[in-house]
C-alpha positions as CSV (number, residue, x, y, z in Angstrom):
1,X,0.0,0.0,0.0
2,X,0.7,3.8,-0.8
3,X,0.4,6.3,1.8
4,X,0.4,9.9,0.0
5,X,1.2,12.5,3.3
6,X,2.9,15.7,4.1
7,X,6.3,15.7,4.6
8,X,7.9,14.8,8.7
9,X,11.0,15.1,10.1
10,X,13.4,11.7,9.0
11,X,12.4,12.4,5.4
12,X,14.7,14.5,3.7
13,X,17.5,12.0,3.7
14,X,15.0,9.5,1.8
15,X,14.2,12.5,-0.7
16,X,17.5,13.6,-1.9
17,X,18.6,10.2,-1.9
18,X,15.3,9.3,-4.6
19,X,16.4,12.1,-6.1
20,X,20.1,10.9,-6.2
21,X,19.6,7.3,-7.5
22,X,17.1,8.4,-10.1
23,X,17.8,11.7,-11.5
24,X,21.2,13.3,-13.0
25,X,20.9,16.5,-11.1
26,X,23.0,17.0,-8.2
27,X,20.1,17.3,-5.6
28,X,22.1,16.1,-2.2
29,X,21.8,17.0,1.4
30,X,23.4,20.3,1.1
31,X,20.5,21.3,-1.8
32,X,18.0,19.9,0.0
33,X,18.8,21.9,3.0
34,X,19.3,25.3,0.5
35,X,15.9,24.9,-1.4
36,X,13.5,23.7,1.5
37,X,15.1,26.3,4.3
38,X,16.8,28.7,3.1
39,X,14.4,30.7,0.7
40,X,11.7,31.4,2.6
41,X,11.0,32.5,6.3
42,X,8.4,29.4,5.6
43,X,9.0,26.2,5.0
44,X,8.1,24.3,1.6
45,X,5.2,22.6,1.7
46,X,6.5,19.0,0.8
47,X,4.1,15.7,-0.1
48,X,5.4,12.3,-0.3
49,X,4.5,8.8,-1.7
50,X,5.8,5.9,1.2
51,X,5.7,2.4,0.5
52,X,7.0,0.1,2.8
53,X,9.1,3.3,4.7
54,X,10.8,4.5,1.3
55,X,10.1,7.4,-0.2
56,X,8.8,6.6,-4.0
57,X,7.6,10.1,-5.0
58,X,7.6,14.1,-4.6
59,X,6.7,17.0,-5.0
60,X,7.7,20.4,-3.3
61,X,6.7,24.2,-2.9
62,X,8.7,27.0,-2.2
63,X,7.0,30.1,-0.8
64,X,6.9,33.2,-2.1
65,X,5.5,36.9,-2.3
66,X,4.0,37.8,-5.7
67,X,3.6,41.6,-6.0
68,X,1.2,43.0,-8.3
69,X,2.6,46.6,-9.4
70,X,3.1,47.9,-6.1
71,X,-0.4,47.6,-4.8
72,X,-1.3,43.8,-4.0
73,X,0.6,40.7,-2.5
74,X,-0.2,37.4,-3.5
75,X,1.2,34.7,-0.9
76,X,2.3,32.0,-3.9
77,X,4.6,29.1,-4.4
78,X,7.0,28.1,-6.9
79,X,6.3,24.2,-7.7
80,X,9.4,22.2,-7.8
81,X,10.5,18.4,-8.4
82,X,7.3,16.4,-9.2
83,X,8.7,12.9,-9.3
84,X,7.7,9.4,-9.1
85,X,10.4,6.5,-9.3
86,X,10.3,4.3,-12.5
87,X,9.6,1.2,-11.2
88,X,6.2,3.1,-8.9
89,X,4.9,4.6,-11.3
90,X,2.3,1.9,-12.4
91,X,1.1,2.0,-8.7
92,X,1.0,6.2,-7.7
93,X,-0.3,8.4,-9.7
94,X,1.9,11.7,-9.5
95,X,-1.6,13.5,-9.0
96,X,-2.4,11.7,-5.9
97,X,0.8,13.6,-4.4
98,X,0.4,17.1,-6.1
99,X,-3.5,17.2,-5.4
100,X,-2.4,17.2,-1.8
101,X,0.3,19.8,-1.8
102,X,-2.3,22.1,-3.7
103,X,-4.7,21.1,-0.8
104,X,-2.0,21.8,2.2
105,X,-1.6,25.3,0.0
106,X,-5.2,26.5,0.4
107,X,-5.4,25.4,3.6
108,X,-2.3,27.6,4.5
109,X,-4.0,30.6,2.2
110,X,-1.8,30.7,-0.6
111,X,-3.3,32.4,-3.8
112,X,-1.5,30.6,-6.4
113,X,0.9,28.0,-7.6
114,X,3.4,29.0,-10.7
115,X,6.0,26.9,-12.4
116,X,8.0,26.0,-15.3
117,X,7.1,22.7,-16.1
118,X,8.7,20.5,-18.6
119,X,7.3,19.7,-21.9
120,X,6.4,16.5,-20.7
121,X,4.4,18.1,-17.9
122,X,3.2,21.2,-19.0
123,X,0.2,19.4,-20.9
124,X,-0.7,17.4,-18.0
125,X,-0.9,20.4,-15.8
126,X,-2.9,22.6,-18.1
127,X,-5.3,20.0,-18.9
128,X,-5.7,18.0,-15.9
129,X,-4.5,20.1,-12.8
130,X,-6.3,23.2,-14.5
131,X,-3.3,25.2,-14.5
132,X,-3.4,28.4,-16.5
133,X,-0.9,29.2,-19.3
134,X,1.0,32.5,-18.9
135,X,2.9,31.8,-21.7
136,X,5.6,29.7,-23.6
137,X,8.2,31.7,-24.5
138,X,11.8,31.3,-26.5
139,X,14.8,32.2,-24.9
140,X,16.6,35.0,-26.4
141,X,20.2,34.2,-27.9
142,X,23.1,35.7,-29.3
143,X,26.6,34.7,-30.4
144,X,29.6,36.5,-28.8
145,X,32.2,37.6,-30.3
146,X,35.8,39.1,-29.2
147,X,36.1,43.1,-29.8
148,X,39.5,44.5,-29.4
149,X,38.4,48.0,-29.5
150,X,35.3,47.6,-27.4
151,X,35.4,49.2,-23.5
152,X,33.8,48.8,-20.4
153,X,31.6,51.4,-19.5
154,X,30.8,50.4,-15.7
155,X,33.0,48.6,-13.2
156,X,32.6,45.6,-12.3
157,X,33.1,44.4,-8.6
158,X,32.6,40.6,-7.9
159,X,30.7,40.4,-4.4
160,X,32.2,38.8,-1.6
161,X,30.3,36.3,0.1
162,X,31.1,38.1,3.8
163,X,31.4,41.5,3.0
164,X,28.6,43.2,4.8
165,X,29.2,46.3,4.4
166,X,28.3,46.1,-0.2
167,X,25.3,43.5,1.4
168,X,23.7,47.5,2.8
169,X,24.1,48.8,-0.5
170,X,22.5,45.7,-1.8
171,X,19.6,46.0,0.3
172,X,19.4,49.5,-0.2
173,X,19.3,48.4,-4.2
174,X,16.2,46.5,-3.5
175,X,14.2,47.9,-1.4
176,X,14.7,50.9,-4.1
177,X,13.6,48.7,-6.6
178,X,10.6,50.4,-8.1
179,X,8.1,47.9,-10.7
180,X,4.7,49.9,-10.3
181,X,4.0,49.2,-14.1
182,X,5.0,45.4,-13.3
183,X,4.1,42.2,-11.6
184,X,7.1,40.4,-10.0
185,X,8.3,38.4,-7.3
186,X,9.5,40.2,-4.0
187,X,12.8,39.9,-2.7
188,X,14.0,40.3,0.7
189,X,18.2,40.6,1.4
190,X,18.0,37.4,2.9
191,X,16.2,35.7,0.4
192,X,19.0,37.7,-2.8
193,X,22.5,36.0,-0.5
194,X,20.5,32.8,-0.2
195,X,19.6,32.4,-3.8
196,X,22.3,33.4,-5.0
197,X,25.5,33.7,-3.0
198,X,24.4,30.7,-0.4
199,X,23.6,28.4,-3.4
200,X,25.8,24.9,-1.9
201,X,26.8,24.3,-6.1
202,X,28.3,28.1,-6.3
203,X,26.8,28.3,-9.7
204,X,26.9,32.0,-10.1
205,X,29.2,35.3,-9.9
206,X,27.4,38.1,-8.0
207,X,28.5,41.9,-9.1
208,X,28.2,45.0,-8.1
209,X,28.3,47.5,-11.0
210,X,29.8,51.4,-10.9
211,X,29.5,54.3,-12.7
212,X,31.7,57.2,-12.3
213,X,32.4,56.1,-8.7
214,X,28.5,55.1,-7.6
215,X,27.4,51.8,-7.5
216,X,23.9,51.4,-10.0
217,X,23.3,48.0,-9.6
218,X,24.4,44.5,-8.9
219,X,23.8,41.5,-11.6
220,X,24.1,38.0,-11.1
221,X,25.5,35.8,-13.9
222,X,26.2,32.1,-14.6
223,X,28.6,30.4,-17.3
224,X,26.5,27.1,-18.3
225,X,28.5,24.1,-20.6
226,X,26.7,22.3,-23.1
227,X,27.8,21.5,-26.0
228,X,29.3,25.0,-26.3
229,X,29.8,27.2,-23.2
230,X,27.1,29.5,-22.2
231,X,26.3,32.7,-20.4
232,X,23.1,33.6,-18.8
233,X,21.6,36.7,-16.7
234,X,20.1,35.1,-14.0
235,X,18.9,38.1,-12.3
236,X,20.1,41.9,-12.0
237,X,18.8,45.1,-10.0
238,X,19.6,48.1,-12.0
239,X,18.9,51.9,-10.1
240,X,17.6,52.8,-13.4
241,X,16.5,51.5,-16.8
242,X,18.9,54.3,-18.2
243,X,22.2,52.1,-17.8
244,X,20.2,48.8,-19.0
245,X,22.3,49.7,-22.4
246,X,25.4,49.7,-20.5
247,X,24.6,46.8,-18.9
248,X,24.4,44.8,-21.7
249,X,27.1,46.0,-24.0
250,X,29.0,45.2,-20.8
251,X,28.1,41.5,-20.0
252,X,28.9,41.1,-23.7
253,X,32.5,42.3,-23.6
254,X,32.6,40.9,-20.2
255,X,32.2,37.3,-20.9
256,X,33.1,37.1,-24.7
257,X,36.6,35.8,-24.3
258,X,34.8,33.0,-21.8
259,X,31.3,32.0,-23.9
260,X,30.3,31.4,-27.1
261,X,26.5,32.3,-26.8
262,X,24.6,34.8,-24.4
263,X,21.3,32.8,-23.5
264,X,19.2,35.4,-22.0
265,X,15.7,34.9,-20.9
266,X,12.8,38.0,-22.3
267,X,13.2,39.5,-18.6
268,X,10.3,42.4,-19.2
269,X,8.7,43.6,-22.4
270,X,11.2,46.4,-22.1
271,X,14.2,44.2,-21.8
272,X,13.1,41.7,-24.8
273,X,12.8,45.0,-27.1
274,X,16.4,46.2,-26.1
275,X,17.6,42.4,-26.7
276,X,16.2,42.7,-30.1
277,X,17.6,46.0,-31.2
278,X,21.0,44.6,-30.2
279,X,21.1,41.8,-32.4
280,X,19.4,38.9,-30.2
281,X,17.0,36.1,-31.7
282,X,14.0,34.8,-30.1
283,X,15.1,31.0,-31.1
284,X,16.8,29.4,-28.1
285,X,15.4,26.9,-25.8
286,X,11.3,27.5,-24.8
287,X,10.1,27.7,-21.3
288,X,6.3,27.2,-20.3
289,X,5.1,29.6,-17.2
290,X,1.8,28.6,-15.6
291,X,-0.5,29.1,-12.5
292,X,-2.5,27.6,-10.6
293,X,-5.3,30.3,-9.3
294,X,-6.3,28.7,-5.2
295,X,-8.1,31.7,-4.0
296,X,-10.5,34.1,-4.9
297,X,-8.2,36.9,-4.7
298,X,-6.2,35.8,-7.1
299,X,-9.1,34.6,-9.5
300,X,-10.4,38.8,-9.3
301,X,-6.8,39.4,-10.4
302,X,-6.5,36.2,-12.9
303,X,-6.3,38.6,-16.3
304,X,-3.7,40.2,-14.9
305,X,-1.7,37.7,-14.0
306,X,-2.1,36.2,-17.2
307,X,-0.8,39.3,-19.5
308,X,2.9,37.5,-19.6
309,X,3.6,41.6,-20.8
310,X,3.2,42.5,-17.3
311,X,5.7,40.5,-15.8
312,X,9.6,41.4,-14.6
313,X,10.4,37.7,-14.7
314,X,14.4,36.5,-13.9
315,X,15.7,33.8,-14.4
316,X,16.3,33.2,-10.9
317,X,13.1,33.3,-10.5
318,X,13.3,29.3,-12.0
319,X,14.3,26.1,-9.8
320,X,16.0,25.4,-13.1
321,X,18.9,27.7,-13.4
């Protein structure tokens, strides 16, 4: 027999070692530990399949705060790692554990559910789970190439990992941020050195950027080998769209000698029409973003939510980057 429950303490070993024997992705104890409790003062709602005292499936969601230009929060969650092991999956239906989650949600009065779901997913979830479509969108790309005349025109400053005294500027940089045209997902300083400077893999390089001596935003990058090497802007925080430009040209020069392709996700309907005056195609790799309305607030705010035009949406803002 199957029990489908919420998660209890003396599971997390079982789960990251399901994870470990079944999946390629490096989801050990220390990821666990960093995705579960380290990115939200909450704790991620987590369901389980057990059969026999092993855990045979999953399915996780990470709180967050979805702020609608300014004016309305949305308590939300980003849906992560639905899973059921091969040899299971004639016995549990992954439904059985995601129905629960989304119950466990409501009854902690969370407004919606988002994701990025695979293509093997995505279809299931739209047609079965009733989750909406926000949109399926291409990544933006564009091949780099060395230019020995080209200059910087900020500085760049890698962040340390302990220096306190840039993580007041940094939080100064966000609670500056100003989206009242936008929807987006708020960030607290905690939850900016725990995505991103916390991460147990140390997949990205945090910087602080400077303009005639001031500092005018921070970006946070990631070099990514495939078949060729990669470089994406996971997230940034700019004091103005006036240095966006800059910015760009920059990250370009920046990481030409060290990637062959910038992979950049359409950030904003402002950022995709820069990307596209500078030379980048809408042709990379596509991404489904979908919710899952759970409360009547969000249903009065569902065509909103909907117009993917309206969102600032990072990369970060992905389990899968």
């Amino acid at each position: 027999m199957v029990n489908i429950r919420e998660f209890k303490i003396g599971d997390a070993a079982k789960i990251y070692h399901l994870f470990t024997e079944h999946t390629n992705y490096k989801r050990d104890a220390s990821f666990w530990v960093w995705i579960n409790r380290m990115l939200a003062d909450e704790k991620s709602i987590i369901v389980v399949a057990e059969k026999n005292g092993d855990i045979i499936g999953h399915y996780a969601i990470i709180p967050r705060i979805c702020n609608l230009k300014n004016k309305i929060e949305l308590k939300c969650g980003l849906g992560i790692h639905a899973f059921v092991e091969p040899n299971y999956r004639n016995l549990v239906s992954i439904f059985s554990i995601t129905g629960l989650a989304y119950q466990i949600s409501e009854s902690k009065n969370y407004d919606f559910i988002y994701g990025f779901p695979n293509s093997n997913y995505r279809l299931i979830q739209e047609r079965i789970e009733r989750w909406k479509k926000v949109s399926v969108f291409n990544a933006f790309i564009k091949p780099l190439t060395i230019s020995d005349s080209a200059t910087f025109s900020l500085d760049w400053i890698l962040l340390n990992e302990n220096d306190f005294n840039k993580f007041i500027i940094l939080s100064e940089l966000l609670e500056n941020e100003n989206f009242s045209d936008q929807i987006f997902f708020s960030k607290s300083l905690s939850y900016f050195l725990n995505r991103y400077i916390k991460h147990p893999q140390k997949l990205y390089q945090v910087w602080f950027l400077k303009k005639e001596g001031k500092i005018i935003g921070i970006i946070v990058t990631k070099q990514f080998k495939a078949d060729d090497v990669r470089v994406h802007i996971i997230d940034y925080i700019l004091s103005s769209n006036e240095y966006l430009s800059e910015m760009l040209d920059d990250f370009e020069l920046k990481f030409s000698k060290h990637a062959s392709l910038s992979v950049l996700w359409p950030n904003s309907k402002y950022f995709s029409d820069l990307l596209i005056h500078k030379g980048y195609k809408q042709t990379g790799f596509d991404t489904f973003f979908g919710i899952k309305i759970l409360s009547q607030k969000a249903l009065d705010n569902q065509d909103l939510l909907l117009d993917f035009n309206k969102w600032r949406l990072c990369m970060g803002d992905s389990d899968a980057f």
